[in-house]
C-alpha positions in Angstrom: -75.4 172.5 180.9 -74.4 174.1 177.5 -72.2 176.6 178.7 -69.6 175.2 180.7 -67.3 177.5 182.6 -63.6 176.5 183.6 -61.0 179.2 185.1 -57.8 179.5 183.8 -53.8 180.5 184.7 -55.2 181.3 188.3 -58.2 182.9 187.5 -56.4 185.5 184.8 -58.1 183.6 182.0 -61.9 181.4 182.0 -63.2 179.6 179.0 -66.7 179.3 178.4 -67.3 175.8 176.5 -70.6 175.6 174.7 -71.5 172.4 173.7 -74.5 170.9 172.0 -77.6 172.8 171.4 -77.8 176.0 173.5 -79.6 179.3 173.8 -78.8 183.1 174.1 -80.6 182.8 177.7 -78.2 180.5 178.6 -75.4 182.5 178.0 -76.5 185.3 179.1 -77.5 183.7 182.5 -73.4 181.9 182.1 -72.0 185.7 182.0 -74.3 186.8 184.5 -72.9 184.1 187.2 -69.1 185.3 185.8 -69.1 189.0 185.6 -68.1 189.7 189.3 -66.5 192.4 190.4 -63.9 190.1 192.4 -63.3 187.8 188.9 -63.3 190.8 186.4 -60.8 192.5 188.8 -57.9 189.7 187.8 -59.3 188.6 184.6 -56.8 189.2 181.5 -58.7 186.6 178.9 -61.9 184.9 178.1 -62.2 182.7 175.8 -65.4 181.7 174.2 -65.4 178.0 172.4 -68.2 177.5 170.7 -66.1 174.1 168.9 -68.6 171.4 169.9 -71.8 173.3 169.6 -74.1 172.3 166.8 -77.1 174.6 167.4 -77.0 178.1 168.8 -80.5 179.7 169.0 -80.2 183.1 169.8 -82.1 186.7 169.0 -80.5 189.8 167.8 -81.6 191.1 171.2 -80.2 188.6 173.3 -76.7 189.7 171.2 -77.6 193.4 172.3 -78.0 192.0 175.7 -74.7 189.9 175.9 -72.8 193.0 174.2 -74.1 195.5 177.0 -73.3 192.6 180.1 -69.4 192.8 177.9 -69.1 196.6 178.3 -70.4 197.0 181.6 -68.0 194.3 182.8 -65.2 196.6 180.5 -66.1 199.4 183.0 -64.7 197.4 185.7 -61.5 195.9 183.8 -61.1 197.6 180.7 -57.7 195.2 180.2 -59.1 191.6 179.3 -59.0 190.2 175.5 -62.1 188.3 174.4 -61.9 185.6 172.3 -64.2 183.9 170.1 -63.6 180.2 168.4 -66.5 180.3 166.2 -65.8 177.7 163.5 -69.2 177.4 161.5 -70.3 180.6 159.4 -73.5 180.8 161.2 -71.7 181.3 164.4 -69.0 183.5 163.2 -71.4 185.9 161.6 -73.1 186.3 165.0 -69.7 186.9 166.5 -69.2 189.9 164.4 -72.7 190.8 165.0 -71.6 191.4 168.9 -68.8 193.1 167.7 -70.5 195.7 166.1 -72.5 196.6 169.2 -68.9 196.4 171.7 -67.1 198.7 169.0 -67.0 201.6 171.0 -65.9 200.1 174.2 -62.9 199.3 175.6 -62.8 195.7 175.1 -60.6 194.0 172.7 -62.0 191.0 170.6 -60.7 188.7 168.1 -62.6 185.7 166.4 -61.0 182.4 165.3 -62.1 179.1 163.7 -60.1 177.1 165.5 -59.1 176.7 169.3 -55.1 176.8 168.9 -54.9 179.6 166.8 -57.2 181.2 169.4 -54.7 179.7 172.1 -51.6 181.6 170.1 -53.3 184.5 169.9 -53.7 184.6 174.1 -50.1 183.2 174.5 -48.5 185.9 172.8 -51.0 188.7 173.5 -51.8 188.5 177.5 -48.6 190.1 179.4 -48.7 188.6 183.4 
């Protein structure tokens, strides 16, 4: 699968690796699975890493879609950091894309091209 999910720090942090050629469905379907009231509940971080993933086919309306499963989840635990590694400008510009449609939520979002700068960033940003 694509989207590979791995928990982290005891379930305060999950990573969502996407590898290879994926779709918008498929992380939609990956957030869907995550986005349970028991996970969001201790969940500080998530971490998208989009570092091995050469294609990423995905509409404007699937964005919509993943941005309204993010602020729903953000009613429940309006606490957690998402992070992006989007290293290709293709995949950043669909980052801030999503970004635009969260603004006005509670969640906080950064974007980085590279996975240890986004691993700094949760190191000195998550308090537990």
């Amino acid at each position: 699968m694509p989207v590979d999910v791995n928990f982290l720090d005891d379930g305060a942090g999950v990573e969502l690796i996407i590898s290879g050629a994926t779709t918008g469905k498929e992380n939609i379907e990956a957030n869907s699975k995550l986005y349970t009231k028991e996970t969001l509940s201790r969940l500080k971080y998530k971490i998208i890493d989009r570092t091995a993933c050469t294609e990423y086919r995905i509409t404007s309306e699937e964005i919509q879609l993943l941005a309204q499963q993010n602020i729903q989840a953000s009613r429940i635990n309006n606490k957690f950091i998402i992070v992006f590694v989007s290293p290709t400008p293709e995949q950043y510009g669909m980052t801030r894309m999503w970004q635009v449609y969260v603004e006005e939520s509670y969640l906080r979002t950064e974007i980085f091209k590279d996975r240890q700068s986004a691993n700094e960033f949760i190191s000195k940003n998550i308090m537990y």
